[in-house]
C-alpha positions, 0 to 999 in steps of 0.5 A: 741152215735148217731146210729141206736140203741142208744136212741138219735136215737129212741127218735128223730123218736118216738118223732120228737126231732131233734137237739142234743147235743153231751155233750164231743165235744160240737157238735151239730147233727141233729137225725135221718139224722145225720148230724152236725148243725153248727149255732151261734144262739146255742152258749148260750146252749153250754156256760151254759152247759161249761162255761168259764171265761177270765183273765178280766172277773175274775177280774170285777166280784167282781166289778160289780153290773149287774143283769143277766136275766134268761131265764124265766125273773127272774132277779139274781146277778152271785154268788148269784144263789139257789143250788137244795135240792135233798134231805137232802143235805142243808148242803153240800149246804151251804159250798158250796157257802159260798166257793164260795164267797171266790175271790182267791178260787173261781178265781183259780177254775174259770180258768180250766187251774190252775189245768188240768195237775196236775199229779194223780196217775192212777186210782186216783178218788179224782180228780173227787172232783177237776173237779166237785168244778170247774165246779159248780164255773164256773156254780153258776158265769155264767152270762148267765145261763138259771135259777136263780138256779143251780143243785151240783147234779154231785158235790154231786155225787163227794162227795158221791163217794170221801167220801166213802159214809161218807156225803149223799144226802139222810142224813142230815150232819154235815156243820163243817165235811163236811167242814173240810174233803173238804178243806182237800181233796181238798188240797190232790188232787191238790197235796197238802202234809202234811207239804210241798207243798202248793195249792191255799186251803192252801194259802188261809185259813191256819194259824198257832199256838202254843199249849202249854200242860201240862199232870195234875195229877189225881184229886183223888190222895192226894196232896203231890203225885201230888206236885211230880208229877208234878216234872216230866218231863212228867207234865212239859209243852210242846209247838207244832206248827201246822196248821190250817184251820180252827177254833173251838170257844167254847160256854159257856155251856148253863144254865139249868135254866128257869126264873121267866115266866117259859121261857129259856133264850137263852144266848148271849156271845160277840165273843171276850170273846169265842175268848179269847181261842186263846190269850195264856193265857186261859187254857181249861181242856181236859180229855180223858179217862184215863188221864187230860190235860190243854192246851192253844193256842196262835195264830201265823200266820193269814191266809188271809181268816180266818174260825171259827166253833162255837162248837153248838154240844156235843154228850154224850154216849146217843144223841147230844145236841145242844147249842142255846147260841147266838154270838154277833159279828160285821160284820166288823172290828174284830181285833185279833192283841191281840192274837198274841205274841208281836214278830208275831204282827210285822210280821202282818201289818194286823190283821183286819177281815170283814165278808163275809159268815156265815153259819146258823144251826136252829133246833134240832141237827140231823135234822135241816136245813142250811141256809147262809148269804153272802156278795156280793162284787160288790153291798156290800149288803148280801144275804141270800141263803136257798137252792133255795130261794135267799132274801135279808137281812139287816146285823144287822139280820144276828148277831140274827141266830145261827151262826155255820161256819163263813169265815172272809176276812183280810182287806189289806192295800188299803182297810184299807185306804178306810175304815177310809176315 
């Protein structure tokens, strides 16, 4: 408000601070006579306060390579601005952009359009998630910001309300628990349903599988009573398809051993041979408390953006443990055509995968810190992003961090073309 009793008034007497600015209607009024400045020289205040976007500059952005220049004279690339560490909260921070850097994703919230009148229940608050994810694109994609940096304070806030307190600001969290609670509710609050209705989280990262398991006999029992057993229906194999958002890529457990200098090896493994989970053949053993089961997964529809969560952490009864084992993967060129059966492979004319984001966790398990790579798209270069320091980095040293969450980009057919050209 702007009467005789509001702050906006006693601040403009105490402080001789004239010119505010009404943050709903975007008008701007002079304090304490109370009258409306119109003048276009105050356009730029407003646009970093409400940015907007139009059909044309959406589609540029992931061509152009211009450097925008910050009111201070810092020079940053749109897309590719730092995120404040309130406190503990680098690891929201890194979803966050890494999210961003999605082109289908971050354009459809770019236009506010696409989602104001998707219809809530009353007193709906998830929405708020919807809002303020939109206005941060609109905020870390603005070519005329005032700093190389933006707050996700409100976001945050979002989060912390929508999520009931379960992901902090003042408490380190889990990057793969945040993620995945955040697309999910993302979905639900466009909309989105279990099985039916789709929306632009669905279109963009859900693929499909077939889970095959087989109920096993308890280890102890002699063999002739398993050999029955296993006659049974209920230990007969079973096969249900479900959707994904992301995936998860078990590590080989890491070796207790030291070697001759007393120094613990840090294990590497290639990417395909943890991908191997996928290909239908491989079974994995899961035990629940009372009973053992063998499950294999085979892959059957491949999402244009696909997401894979490294397994670092198990928790036991007592802490969690986290595995240091490095990934060895390419940054371009992953092809996953061989963990399709033969019969969905001719429904994919594309199985061919480039990285743009990766998500880095370093240190101990509950602490630690986020950092992530990612690649911008109209200068090919990547970028790596630590809160509010924005560096530049060479790929090869990006395959050298502990990777945590991945998102790859499938090649589409032009793409491929200019690839092998």
């Amino acid at each position: 408000g702007r009467g005789l009793k509001s702050h906006a008034y006693i601040h403009s007497v105490q402080l001789s601070h004239h010119v505010f600015l009404n943050l709903h209607t975007l008008k701007f009024y002079c304090l304490p006579d109370n009258y409306e400045i119109i003048d276009s020289s105050l356009e730029d205040i407003t646009y970093v306060h409400k940015p907007t976007f139009t059909a044309q500059q959406i589609s540029n952005l992931d061509k152009q390579a211009k450097l925008s220049r910050a009111y201070d004279g810092t020079t940053y690339l749109p897309g590719i601005v730092g995120l404040n560490n309130i406190k503990a909260n680098d690891y929201a921070n890194a979803v966050l952009q890494a999210l961003s850097n999605v082109p289908p994703l971050r354009n459809y919230f770019l236009e506010e359009e696409n989602y104001w009148n998707i219809e809530r229940p009353p007193g709906d608050i998830m929405f708020l998630l919807v809002q303020r994810f939109g206005e941060l694109m609109r905020k870390l994609w603005n070519p005329r910001n005032f700093k190389a940096h933006v707050s996700p304070h409100e976001m945050l806030q979002a989060v912390v309300l929508c999520s009931k307190k379960n992901f902090q600001i003042t408490k380190q969290g889990d990057g793969v628990d945040f993620l995945s609670w955040f697309l999910n509710a993302l979905h639900l609050a466009l909309g989105g349903t279990k099985r039916k209705k789709k929306t632009i989280v669905t279109d963009v990262f859900q693929g499909s599988m077939r889970i095959f398991t087989k109920k096993l006999p308890h280890p102890d029992l002699p063999a002739e009573e398993k050999a029955q057993l296993l006659q049974n229906s209920e230990y007969q194999e079973k096969m249900v398809e479900s959707t994904f958002m992301y995936l998860t890529l078990d590590l080989p457990t890491a070796p207790l051993y030291k070697d001759e200098k007393e120094q613990l090896i840090i294990p590497q493994v290639p990417l395909f041979s943890i991908l191997a989970k996928f290909n239908g053949v491989t079974e994995k053993e899961y035990k629940t408390y009372k009973e053992n089961f063998l499950k294999r997964f085979q892959l059957t529809k491949l999402p244009p953006y696909l997401i894979f969560c490294i397994k670092r952490f198990t928790k036991n009864n007592f802490f969690v443990e986290k595995n240091p084992t490095i990934v060895n993967f390419p940054i371009t060129n992953v092809d996953l055509r061989e963990y399709l059966s033969e019969e969905v492979q001719a429904a994919h004319t594309n199985t061919t995968y480039d990285l743009i984001a990766n998500i880095v966790h370093d240190g101990k398990p509950s602490e630690g810190s986020y950092r992530i790579h990612v690649l911008h798209h109209g200068t090919g270069k990547w970028y790596e992003l630590q809160d509010l320091q924005v560096t530049d980095i060479l790929p090869q040293m990006i395959t050298l961090s502990e990777a945590y969450i991945q998102i790859w980009k499938r090649r589409e057919e032009d793409e491929t073309n200019q690839q092998g050209a």
